[in-house]
C-alpha positions in Angstrom: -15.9 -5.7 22.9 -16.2 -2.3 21.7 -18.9 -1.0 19.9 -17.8 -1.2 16.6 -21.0 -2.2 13.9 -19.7 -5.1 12.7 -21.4 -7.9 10.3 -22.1 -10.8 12.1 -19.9 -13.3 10.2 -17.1 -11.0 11.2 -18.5 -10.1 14.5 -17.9 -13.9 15.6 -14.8 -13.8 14.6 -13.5 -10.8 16.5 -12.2 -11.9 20.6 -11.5 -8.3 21.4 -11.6 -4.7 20.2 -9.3 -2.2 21.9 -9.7 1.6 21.8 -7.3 4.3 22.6 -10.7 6.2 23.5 -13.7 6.5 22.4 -14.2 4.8 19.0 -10.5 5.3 18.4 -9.6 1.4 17.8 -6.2 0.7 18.0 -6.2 -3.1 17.7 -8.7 -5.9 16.2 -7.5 -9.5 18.3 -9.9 -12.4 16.4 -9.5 -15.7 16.9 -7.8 -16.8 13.7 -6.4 -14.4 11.4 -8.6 -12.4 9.6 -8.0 -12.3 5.3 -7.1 -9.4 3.4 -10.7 -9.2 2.8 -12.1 -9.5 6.3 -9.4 -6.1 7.1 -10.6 -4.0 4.5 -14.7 -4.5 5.4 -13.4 -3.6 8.8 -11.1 -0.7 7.7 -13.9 0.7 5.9 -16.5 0.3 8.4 -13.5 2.8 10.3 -14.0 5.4 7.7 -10.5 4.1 6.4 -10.0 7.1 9.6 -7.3 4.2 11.0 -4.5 3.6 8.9 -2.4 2.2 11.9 -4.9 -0.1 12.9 -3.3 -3.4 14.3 -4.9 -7.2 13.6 -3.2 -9.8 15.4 -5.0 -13.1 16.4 -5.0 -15.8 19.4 -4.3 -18.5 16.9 -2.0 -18.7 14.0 -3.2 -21.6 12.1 -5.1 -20.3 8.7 -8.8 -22.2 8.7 -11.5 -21.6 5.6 -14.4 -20.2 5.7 -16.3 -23.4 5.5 -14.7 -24.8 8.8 -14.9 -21.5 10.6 -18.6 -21.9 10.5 -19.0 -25.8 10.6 -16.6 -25.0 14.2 -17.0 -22.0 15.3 -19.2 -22.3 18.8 -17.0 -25.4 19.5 -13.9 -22.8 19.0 -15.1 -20.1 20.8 -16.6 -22.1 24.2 -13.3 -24.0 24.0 -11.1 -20.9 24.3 -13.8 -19.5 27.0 -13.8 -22.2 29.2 -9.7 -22.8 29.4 -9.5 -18.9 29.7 -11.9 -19.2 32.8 -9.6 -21.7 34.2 -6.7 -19.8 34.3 -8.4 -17.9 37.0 
């Protein structure tokens, strides 16, 4: 992931960070979509410098808050260990 200062609830939420170059992020991939919230803190970290900034995520299904963090290492291993066995 690039180096973008994130806060750590939405740090664990991000899979990926791409970058044109440099610190130029292009696209934000998380593992469920992120609110309208979550974009904004992340567009402003940006300098609000990124107006075409694209979020997509690995999942579609919408989960809380609540069961993001009662799940989330089971989430993230989960999707780790089936990517690793694609190999």
């Amino acid at each position: 992931m690039n180096n973008l200062d994130l806060p750590a609830n939405l740090r664990d939420k991000v899979y990926q960070i791409n970058a044109e170059s440099g610190m130029d992020f292009s696209k934000i991939i998380s593992y469920f979509p992120l609110s309208d919230d979550e974009k904004r803190i992340i567009i402003f970290l940006l300098g609000n410098s990124k107006p075409s900034l694209e979020f997509h995520s690995i999942f579609s299904d919408n989960i809380s808050e609540q069961e993001w963090v009662k799940s989330k290492d089971n989430i993230i291993k989960r999707f780790q260990d089936e990517l690793f066995d694609i190999d």
